[in-house]
Z-matrix of the N, CA and C atoms (Angstrom, degrees):
N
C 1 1.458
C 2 1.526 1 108.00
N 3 1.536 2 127.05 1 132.72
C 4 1.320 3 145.94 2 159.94
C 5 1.437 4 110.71 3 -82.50
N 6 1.351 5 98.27 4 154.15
C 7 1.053 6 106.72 5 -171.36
C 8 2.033 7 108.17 6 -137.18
N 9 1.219 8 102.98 7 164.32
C 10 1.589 9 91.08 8 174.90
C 11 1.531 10 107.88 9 178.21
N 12 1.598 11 113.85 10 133.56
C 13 1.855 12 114.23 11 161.84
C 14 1.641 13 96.36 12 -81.04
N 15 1.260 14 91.81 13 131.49
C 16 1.497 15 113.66 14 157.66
C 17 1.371 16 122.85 15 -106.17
N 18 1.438 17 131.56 16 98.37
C 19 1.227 18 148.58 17 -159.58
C 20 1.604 19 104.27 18 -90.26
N 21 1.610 20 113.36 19 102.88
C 22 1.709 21 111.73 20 160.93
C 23 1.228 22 120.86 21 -125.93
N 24 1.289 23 80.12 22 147.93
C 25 2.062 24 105.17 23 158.96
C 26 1.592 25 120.83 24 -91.29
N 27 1.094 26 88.81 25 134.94
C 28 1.760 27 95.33 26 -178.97
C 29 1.699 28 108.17 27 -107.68
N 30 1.322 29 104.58 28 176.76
C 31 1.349 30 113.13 29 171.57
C 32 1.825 31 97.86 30 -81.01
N 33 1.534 32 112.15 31 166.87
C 34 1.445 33 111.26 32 159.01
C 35 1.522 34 131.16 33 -45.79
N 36 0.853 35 102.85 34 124.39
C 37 1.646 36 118.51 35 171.31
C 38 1.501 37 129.29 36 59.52
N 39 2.148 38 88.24 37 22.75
C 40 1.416 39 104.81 38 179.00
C 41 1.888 40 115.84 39 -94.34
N 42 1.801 41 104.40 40 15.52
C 43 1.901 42 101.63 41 -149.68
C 44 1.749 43 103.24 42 -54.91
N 45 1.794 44 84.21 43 -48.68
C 46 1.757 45 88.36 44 -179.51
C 47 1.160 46 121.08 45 -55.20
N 48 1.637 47 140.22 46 -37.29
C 49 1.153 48 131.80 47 -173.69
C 50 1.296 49 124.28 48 -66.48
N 51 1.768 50 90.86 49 -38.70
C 52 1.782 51 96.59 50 -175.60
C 53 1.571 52 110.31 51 -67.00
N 54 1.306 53 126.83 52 -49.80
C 55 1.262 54 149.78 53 141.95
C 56 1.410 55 108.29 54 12.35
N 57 1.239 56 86.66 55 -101.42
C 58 1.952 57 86.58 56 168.98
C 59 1.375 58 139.69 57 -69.38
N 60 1.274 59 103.98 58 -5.24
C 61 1.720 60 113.93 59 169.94
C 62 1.636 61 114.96 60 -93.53
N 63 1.313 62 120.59 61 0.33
C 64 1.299 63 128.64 62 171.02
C 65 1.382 64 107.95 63 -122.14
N 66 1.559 65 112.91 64 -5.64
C 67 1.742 66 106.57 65 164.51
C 68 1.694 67 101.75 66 -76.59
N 69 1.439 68 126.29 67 3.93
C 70 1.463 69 119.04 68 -171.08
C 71 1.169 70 121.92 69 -127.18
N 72 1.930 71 92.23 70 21.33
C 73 1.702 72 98.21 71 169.20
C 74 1.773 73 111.39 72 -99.64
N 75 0.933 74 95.15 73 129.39
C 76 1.645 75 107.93 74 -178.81
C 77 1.269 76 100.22 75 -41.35
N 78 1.339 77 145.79 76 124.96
C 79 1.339 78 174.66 77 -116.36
C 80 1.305 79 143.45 78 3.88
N 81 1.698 80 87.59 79 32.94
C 82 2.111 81 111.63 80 167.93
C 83 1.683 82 89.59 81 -87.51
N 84 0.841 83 85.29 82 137.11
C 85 2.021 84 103.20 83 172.54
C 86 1.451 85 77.72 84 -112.29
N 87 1.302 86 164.81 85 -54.28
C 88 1.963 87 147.35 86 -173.57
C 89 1.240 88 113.81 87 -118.81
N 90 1.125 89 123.12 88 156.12
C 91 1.680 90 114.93 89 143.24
C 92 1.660 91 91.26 90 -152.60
N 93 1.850 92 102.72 91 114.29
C 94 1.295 93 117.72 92 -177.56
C 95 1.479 94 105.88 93 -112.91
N 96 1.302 95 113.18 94 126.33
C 97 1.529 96 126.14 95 167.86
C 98 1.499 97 94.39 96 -52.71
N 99 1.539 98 107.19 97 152.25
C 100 1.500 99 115.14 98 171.58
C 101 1.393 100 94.55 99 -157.50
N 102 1.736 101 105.82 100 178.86
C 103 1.201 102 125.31 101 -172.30
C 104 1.689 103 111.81 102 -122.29
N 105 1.224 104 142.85 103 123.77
C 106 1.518 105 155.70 104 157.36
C 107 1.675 106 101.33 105 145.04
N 108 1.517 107 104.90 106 -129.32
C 109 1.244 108 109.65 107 -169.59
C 110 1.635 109 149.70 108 -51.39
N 111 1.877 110 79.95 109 -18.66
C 112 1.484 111 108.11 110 -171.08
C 113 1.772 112 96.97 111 -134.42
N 114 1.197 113 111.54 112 165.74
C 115 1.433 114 108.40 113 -174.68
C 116 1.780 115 93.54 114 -130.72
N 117 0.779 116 147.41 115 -35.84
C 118 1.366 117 123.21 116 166.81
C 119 1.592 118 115.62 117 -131.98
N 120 1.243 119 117.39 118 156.79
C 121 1.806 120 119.06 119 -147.53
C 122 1.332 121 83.41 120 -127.83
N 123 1.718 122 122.44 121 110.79
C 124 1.349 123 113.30 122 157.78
C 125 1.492 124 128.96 123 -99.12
N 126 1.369 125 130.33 124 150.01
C 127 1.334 126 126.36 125 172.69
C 128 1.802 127 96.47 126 -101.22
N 129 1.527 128 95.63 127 134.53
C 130 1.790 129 88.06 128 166.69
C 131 1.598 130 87.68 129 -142.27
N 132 1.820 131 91.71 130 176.19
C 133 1.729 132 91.23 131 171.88
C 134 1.619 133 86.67 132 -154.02
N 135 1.412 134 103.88 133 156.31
C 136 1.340 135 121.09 134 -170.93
C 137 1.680 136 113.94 135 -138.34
N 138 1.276 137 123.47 136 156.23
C 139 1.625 138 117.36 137 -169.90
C 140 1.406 139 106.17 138 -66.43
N 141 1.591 140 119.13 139 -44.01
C 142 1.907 141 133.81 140 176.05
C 143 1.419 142 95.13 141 -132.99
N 144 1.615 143 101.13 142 -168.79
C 145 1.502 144 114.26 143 -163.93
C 146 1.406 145 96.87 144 -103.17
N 147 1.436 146 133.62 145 -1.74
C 148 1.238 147 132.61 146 170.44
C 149 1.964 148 99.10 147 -59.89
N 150 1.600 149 99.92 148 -69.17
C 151 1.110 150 124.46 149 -150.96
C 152 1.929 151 93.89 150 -59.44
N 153 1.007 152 121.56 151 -37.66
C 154 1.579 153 141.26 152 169.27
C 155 1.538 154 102.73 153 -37.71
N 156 1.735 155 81.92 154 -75.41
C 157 2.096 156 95.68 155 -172.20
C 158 1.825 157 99.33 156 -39.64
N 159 1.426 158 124.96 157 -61.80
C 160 1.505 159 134.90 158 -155.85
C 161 1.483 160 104.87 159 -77.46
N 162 1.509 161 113.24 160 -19.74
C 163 1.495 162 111.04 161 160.97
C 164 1.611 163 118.92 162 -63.02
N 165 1.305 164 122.64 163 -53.25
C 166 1.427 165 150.92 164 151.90
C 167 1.501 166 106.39 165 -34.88
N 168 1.079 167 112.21 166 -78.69
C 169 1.645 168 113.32 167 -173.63
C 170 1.536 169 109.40 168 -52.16
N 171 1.346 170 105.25 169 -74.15
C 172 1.708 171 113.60 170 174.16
C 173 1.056 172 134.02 171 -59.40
N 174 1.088 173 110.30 172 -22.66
C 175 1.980 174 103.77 173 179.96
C 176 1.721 175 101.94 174 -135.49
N 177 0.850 176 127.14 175 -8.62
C 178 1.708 177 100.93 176 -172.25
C 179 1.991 178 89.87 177 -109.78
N 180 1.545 179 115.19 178 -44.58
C 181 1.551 180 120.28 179 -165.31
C 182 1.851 181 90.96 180 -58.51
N 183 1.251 182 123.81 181 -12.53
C 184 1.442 183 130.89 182 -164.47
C 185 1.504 184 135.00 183 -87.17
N 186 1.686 185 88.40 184 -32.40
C 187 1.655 186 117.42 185 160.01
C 188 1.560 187 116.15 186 -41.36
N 189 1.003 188 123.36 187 118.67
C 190 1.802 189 131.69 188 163.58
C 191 1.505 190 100.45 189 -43.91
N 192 1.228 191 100.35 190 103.71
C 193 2.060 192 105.41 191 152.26
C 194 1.429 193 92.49 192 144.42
N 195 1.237 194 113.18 193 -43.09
C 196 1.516 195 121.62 194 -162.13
C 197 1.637 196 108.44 195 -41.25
N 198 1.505 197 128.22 196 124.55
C 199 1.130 198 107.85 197 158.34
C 200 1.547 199 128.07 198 -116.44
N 201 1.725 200 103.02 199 -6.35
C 202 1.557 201 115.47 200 165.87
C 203 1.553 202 110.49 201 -163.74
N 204 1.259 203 102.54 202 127.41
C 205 1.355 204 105.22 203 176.56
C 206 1.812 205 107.51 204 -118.71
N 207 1.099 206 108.32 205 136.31
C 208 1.725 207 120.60 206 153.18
C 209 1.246 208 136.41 207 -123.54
N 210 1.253 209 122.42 208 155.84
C 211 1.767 210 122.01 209 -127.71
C 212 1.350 211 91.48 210 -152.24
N 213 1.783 212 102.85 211 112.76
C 214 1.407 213 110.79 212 -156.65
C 215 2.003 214 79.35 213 -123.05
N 216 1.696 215 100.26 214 117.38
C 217 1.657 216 106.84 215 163.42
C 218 1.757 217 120.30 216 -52.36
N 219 0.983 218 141.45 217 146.94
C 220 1.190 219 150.05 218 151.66
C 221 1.371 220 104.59 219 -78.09
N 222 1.267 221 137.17 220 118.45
C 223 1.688 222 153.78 221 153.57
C 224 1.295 223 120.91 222 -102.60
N 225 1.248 224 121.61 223 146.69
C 226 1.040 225 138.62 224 163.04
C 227 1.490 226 125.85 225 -91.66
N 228 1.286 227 130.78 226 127.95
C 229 1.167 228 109.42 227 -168.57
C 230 1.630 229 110.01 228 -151.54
């Protein structure tokens, strides 16, 4: 299992919507509104980094509001 924060920006006065419409994609374990650079901080986890990338690409970059997301791996090291 992979793991990863997914860091977004929304359009104005979209935090809550995006928020909870990407807490209801099958393999976000969070999606927390926040405050500075990014407006909501997701945790997801995926079986490989294929299945990760197409989680990311296809369903969360897909959400209405979104205008940039970045997708920081979890490692072990």
């Amino acid at each position: 299992m992979v793991h990863a924060y997914i860091l977004v920006q929304t359009e104005v006065g979209r935090i809550s919507t995006v928020a909870s419409a990407i807490a209801e994609i099958p393999g976000v374990v969070s999606a927390e509104e926040a405050i500075g650079p990014y407006d909501v901080i997701v945790r997801a986890q995926a079986p490989d980094m294929d299945e990760l990338g197409r989680l990311v690409i296809a369903q969360v970059q897909a959400v209405e509001g979104i205008t940039r997301t970045l997708t920081c791996s979890v490692v072990s090291v």
